[in-house]
C-alpha positions in Angstrom: 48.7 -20.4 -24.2 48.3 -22.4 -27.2 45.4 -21.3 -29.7 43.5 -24.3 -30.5 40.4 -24.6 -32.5 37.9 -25.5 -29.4 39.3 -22.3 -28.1 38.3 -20.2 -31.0 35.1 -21.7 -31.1 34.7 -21.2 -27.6 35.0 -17.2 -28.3 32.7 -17.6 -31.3 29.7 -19.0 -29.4 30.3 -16.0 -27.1 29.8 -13.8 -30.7 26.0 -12.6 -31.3 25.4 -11.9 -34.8 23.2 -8.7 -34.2 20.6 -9.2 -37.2 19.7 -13.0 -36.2 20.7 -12.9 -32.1 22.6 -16.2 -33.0 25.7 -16.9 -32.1 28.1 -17.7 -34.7 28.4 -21.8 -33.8 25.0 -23.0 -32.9 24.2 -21.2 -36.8 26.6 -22.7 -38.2 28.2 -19.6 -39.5 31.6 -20.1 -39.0 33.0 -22.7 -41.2 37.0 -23.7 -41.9 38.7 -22.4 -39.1 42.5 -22.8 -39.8 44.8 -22.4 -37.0 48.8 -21.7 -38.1 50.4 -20.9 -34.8 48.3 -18.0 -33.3 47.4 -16.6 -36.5 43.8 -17.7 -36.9 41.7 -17.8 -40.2 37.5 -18.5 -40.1 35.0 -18.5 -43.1 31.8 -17.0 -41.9 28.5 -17.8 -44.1 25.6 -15.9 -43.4 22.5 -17.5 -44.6 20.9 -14.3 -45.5 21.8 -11.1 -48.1 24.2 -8.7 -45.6 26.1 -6.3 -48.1 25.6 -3.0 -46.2 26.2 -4.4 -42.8 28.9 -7.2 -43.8 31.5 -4.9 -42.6 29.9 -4.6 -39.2 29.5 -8.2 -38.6 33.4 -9.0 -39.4 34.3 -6.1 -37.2 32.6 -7.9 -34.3 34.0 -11.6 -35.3 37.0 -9.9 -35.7 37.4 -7.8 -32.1 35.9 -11.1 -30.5 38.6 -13.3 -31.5 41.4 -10.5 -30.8 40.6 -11.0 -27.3 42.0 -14.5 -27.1 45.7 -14.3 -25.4 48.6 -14.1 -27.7 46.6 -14.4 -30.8 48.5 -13.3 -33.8 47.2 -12.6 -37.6 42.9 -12.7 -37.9 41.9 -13.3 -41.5 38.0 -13.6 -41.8 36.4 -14.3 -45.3 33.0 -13.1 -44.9 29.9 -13.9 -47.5 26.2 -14.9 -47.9 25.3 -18.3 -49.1 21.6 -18.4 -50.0 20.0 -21.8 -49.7 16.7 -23.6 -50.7 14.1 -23.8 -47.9 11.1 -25.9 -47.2 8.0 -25.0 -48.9 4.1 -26.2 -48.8 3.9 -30.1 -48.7 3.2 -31.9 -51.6 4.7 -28.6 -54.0 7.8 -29.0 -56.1 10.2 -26.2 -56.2 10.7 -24.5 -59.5 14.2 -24.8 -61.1 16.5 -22.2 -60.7 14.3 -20.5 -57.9 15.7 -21.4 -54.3 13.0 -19.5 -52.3 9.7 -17.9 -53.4 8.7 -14.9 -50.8 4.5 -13.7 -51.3 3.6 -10.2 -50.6 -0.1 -9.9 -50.0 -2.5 -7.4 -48.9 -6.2 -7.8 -47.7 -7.3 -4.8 -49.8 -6.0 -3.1 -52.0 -4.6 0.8 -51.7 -2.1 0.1 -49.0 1.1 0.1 -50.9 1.5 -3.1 -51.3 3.2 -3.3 -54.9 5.4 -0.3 -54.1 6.2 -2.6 -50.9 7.2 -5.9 -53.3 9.4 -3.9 -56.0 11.7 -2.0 -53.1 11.9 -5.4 -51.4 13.1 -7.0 -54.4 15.1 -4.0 -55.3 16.5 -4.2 -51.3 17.7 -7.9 -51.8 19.2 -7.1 -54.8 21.1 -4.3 -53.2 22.4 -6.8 -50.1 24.0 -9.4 -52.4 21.2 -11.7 -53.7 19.8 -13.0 -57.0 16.4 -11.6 -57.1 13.5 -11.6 -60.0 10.1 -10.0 -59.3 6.9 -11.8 -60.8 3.8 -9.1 -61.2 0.9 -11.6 -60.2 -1.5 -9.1 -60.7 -3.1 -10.1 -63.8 -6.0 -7.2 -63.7 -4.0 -4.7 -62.9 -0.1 -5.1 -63.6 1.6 -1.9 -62.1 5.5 -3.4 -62.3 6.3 -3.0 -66.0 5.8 0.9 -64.7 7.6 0.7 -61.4 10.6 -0.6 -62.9 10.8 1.6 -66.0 9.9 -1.4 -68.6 8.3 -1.6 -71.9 8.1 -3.8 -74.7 8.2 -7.7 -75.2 10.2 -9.9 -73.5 12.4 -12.3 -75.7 11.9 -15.9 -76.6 15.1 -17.9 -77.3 13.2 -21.0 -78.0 10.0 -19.9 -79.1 8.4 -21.6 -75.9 9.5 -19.9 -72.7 10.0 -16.5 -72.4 13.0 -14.2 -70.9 12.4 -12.2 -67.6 13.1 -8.1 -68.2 15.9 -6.8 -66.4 15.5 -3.5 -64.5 18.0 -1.9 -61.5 19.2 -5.5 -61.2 17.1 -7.7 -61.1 15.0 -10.3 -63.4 11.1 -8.9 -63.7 7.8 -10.7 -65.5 4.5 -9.1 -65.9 1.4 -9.7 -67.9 1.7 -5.8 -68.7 4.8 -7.3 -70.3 2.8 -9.0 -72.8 -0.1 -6.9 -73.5 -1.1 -3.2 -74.4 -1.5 -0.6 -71.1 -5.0 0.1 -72.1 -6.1 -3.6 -72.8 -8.3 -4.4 -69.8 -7.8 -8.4 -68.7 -11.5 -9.4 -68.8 -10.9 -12.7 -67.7 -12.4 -15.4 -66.0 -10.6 -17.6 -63.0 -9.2 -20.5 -64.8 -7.8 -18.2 -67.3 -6.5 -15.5 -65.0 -5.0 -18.9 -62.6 -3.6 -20.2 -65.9 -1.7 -17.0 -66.7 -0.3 -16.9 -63.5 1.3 -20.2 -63.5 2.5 -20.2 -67.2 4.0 -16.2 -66.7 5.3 -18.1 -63.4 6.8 -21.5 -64.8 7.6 -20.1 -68.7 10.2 -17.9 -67.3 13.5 -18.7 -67.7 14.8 -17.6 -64.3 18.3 -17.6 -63.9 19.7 -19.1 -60.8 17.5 -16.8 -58.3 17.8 -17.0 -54.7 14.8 -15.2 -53.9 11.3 -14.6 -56.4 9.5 -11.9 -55.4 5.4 -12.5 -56.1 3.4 -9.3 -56.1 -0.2 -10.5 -55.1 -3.4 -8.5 -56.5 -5.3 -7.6 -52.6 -7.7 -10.0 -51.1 -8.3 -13.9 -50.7 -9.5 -15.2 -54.2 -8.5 -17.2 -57.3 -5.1 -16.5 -57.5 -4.1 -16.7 -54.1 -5.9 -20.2 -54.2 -4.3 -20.9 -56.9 -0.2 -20.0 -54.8 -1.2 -21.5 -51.7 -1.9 -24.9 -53.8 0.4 -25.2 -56.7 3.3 -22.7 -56.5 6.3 -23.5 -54.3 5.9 -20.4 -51.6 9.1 -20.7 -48.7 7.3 -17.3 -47.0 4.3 -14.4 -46.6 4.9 -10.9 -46.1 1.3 -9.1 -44.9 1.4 -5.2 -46.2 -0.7 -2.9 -44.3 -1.8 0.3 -42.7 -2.4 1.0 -39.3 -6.1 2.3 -40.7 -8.7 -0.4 -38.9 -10.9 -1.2 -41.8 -6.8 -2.0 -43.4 -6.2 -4.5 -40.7 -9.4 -6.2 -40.5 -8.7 -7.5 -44.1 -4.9 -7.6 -43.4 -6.0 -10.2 -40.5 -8.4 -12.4 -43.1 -5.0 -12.6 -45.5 -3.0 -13.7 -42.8 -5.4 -16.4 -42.0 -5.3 -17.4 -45.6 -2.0 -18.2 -45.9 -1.9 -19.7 -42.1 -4.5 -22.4 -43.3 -2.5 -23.2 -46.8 0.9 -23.7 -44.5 2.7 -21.0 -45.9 4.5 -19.6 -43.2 4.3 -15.9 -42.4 7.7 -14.1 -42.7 5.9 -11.0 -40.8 3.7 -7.9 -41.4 5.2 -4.7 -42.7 3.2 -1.0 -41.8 2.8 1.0 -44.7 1.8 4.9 -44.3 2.6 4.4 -40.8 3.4 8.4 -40.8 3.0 11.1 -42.5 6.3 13.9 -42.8 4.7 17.4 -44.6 7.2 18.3 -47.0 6.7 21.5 -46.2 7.2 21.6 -42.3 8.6 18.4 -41.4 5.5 17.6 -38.8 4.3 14.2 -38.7 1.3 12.7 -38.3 -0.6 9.8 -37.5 -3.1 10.2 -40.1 -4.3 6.5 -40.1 -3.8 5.7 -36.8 -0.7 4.6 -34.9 0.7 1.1 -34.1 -2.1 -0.8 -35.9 1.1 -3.3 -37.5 3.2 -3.8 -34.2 -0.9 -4.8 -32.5 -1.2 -7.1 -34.7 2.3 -8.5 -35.1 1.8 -8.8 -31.5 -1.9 -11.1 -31.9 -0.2 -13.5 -34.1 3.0 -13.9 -32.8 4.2 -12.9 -35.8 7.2 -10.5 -36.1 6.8 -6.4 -37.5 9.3 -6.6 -40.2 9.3 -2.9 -40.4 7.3 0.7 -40.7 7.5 3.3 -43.4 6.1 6.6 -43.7 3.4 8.1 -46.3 6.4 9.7 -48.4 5.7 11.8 -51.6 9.4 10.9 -53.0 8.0 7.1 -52.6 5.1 7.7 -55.0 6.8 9.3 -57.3 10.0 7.2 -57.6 7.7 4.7 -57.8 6.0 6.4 -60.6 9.0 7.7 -62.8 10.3 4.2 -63.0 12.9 4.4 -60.3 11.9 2.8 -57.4 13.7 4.3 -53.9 16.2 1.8 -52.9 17.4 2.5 -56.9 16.8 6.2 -56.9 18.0 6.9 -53.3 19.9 4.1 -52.1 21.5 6.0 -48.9 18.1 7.4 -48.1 16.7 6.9 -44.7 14.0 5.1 -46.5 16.0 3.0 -48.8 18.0 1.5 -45.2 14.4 0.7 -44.4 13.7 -1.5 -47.0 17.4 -3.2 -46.9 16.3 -3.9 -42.8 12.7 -5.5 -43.9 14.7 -7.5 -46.6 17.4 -8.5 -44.2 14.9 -9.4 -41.7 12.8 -11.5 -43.9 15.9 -13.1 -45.0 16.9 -14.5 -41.6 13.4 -15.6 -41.5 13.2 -18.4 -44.2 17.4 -19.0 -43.6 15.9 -19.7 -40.5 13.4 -22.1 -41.4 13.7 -25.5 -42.3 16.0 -26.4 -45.3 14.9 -28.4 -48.9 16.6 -31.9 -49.1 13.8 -33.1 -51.8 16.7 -32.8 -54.3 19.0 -35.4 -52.4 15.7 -38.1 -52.1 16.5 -40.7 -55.5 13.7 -41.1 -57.5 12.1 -44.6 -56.9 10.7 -46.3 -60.3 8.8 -49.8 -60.2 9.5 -51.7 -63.1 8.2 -55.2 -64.3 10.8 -57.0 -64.8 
């Protein structure tokens, strides 16, 4: 039987790509597929960061196509390709930033910047461009996190140059300002930081920008929803009650900006004694998957109350850096994955490809 191209497509709709549940045609994954008597070559483009399971998923393209009769030779090239995605309406997307992901928190205490640094750190580790803005203005805890201190450069004496840390591109106002200076700011000032730390950063060619939110629903929040490009939300909480009732309110936020809502990720979801290995509900159990549930929104994942965590986080080596094999690192590479596949999901940006239209006297 001759192997055409219909028939390898044929086998490749057949092909689930376990981390989306797509099939490899209708996502338009497989790309170039050169036929040179039964030896069969196919490009296969993932729209999301894969590094640790790429192997896996050209495995299964390849044992899928090695079924068709008399096939000869399978040569797969395998990648990512990260694309611009829609944001709010009536927001322009910041150069050299394809998609801007917000983690938020109702209230604070719930691990939410621990959350943001291993998820940038997690995309990073999967394949993808990644810089991590510290939007907390009050109470900047990345420059720590990451191991950073001093002043960012300034090539031009007008923008400023993101850190660099474990690999990817960092800005903070602790960047700029003594540890023991406390920000007594008003709003305008604190909102006018935020988008000049946010915009006066040269960026280099990211495909995702990690935002660290301060907890709650105020100024600067406002301030995202309405002038900063945002492709996604990520919701941090703990199962704890009093947690999800402001987890909720967040989540509402961001549903009446139209900023979609990648998901909601359970922190302190259990704790393991390090002495024993017991664990423990100690704030309740399946507070993140309830509400996930409620909103029809997914549960990106569930971590445990880890000492290691804390104090990674607090020696300036974050987990998926410090213990990148670690049961807990693979956790933050699967919330990162699966917020990926999210926004590849979503619509894509084509404002680049609309012509400017100028009306002239003439």
């Amino acid at each position: 039987m001759a192997i055409t191209e219909l028939l390898v497509q044929s086998n490749l709709k057949l092909c689930i790509d376990p981390n989306t549940g797509k099939d490899f045609i209708s996502s338009k994954s497989a790309k170039n597929i050169q036929i040179d008597g039964n030896n069969v070559s196919v490009d296969i483009a993932l729209g999301y960061p894969a590094a640790s399971v790429m192997d896996d998923v050209k495995k299964l393209v390849s044992d899928h196509l090695s079924t068709i009769d008399g096939i000869g030779t399978i040569n797969i090239n395998i990648g990512s390709r990260i694309e611009s995605h829609k944001v709010q309406q009536g927001v322009k997307l910041l150069d050299n930033v394809k998609n801007v992901i917000a983690v938020a928190s109702g209230k604070g205490g719930v691990g939410k910047s621990t959350t943001s640094v291993n998820l940038a750190l997690a995309l990073a580790a999967e394949g993808a461009t990644v810089g991590l803005l510290d939007a907390d203005i009050y109470g900047p805890s990345q420059p720590q996190m990451l191991g950073l201190s001093g002043r960012p450069d300034s090539k031009d004496g007008k923008s400023i140059e993101p850190m660099r840390a474990h690999g990817i591109q960092a800005m903070s106002i602790g960047f700029l300002v003594d540890t023991d200076t406390p920000m007594v700011w008003r709003g305008p000032m604190v909102t006018g930081a935020l988008e000049q730390l946010l915009r006066d950063t040269q960026w280099e060619d990211l495909d995702y920008l990690v935002i660290d939110l301060p907890p709650g629903t105020g100024d600067i929040q406002l301030t995202l929803a309405q002038k900063i490009p945002v492709t996604g939300a990520i919701i941090v909480t703990t199962p704890q009650d009093i947690a999800l009732l402001d987890a909720k309110k967040g989540l509402k936020m961001f549903e009446k900006v139209g900023i979609p809502i990648l998901g909601v990720v359970e922190n302190m979801s259990t704790h393991i004694c390090s002495q024993c290995g017991h664990e423990e509900h100690i704030f309740g159990a399946g507070g993140g998957e309830v509400m996930a549930k409620d909103y029809d929104i997914d549960l990106l994942g569930s971590l445990p109350l880890d000492m290691q965590i804390r104090e990674q986080a607090d020696s300036g080596e974050p987990t998926v850096s410090a213990a990148p094999d670690s049961k807990v690192a693979n956790e933050y590479k699967a919330i990162a994955r699966q917020a990926a596949i999210k926004i590849a999901n979503a619509g894509l940006d084509h404002s680049s490809k609309f012509p400017n239209i100028v009306i002239q006297n003439t």
